[in-house]
C-alpha positions in Angstrom: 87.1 -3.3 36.7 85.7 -6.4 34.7 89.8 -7.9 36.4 89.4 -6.3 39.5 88.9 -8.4 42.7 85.5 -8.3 43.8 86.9 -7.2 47.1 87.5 -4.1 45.8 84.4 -3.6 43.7 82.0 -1.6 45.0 78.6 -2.1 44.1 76.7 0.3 41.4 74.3 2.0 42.9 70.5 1.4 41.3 69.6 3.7 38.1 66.8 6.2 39.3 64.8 4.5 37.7 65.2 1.4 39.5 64.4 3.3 42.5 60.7 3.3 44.2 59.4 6.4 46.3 56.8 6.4 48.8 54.5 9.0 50.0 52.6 7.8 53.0 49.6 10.4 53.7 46.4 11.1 54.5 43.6 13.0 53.1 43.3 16.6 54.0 46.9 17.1 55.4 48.8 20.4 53.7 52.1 19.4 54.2 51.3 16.1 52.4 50.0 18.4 49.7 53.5 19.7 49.9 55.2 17.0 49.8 53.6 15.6 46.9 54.4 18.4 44.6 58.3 18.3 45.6 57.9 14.3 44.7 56.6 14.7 41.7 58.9 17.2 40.3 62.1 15.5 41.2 60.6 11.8 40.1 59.4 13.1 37.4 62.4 15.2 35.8 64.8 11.6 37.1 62.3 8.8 35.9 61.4 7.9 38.9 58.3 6.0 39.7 56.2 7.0 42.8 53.6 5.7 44.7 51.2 6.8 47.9 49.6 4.9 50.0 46.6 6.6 52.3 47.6 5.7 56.0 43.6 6.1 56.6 43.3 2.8 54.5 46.0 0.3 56.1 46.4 -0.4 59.5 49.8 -0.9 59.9 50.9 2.5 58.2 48.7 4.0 60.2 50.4 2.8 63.9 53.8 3.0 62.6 53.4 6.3 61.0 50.5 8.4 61.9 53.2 11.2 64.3 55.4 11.3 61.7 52.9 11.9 57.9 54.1 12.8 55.6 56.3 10.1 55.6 58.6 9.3 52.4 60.2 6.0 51.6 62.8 5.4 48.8 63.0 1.6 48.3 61.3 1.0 51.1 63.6 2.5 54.0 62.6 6.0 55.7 63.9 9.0 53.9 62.1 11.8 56.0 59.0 12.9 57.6 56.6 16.3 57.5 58.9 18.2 54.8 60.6 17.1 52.0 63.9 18.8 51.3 64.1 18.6 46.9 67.8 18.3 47.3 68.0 16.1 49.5 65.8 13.7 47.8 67.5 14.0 44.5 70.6 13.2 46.2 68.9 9.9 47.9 67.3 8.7 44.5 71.0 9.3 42.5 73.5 8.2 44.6 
């Protein structure tokens, strides 16, 4: 590739890694419970770092998503809402 035009490169996609996931909760809610344990298995078997942010804590979380928790983010962008599929999310963080 290293001769190729960059026209037809295509970009690598991030290492896992590289990657950031974000659980967007709040205290007391089951299915963030849930979601947690699915985002913990899959970031921690790929490397993956993880963080959650409480939306009882920070305005702004809490207008945009208090409807939708729990609310996952990979690298910032929406991923999914109220269930996390393990699949699915495995196939976000390595493609």
């Amino acid at each position: 590739m290293a001769g190729m035009s960059p026209i037809f490169r295509r970009g690598a996609a991030p290492a896992p890694q590289d990657r950031l996931v974000t659980l967007i909760r709040k205290p007391g809610c089951h299915l963030c419970d849930d979601a947690q344990i699915v985002i913990e298995k899959v970031c921690g078997e790929l490397g993956v770092p993880w963080e959650q942010k409480d939306i009882t804590r920070d305005a702004d979380l809490h207008d945009r998503y208090w409807e939708q928790i729990p609310v996952v983010l990979v690298d910032g962008a929406q991923h999914t809402f109220w269930r996390v599929d393990e699949q699915r999310l495995r196939k976000a963080l390595t493609a």
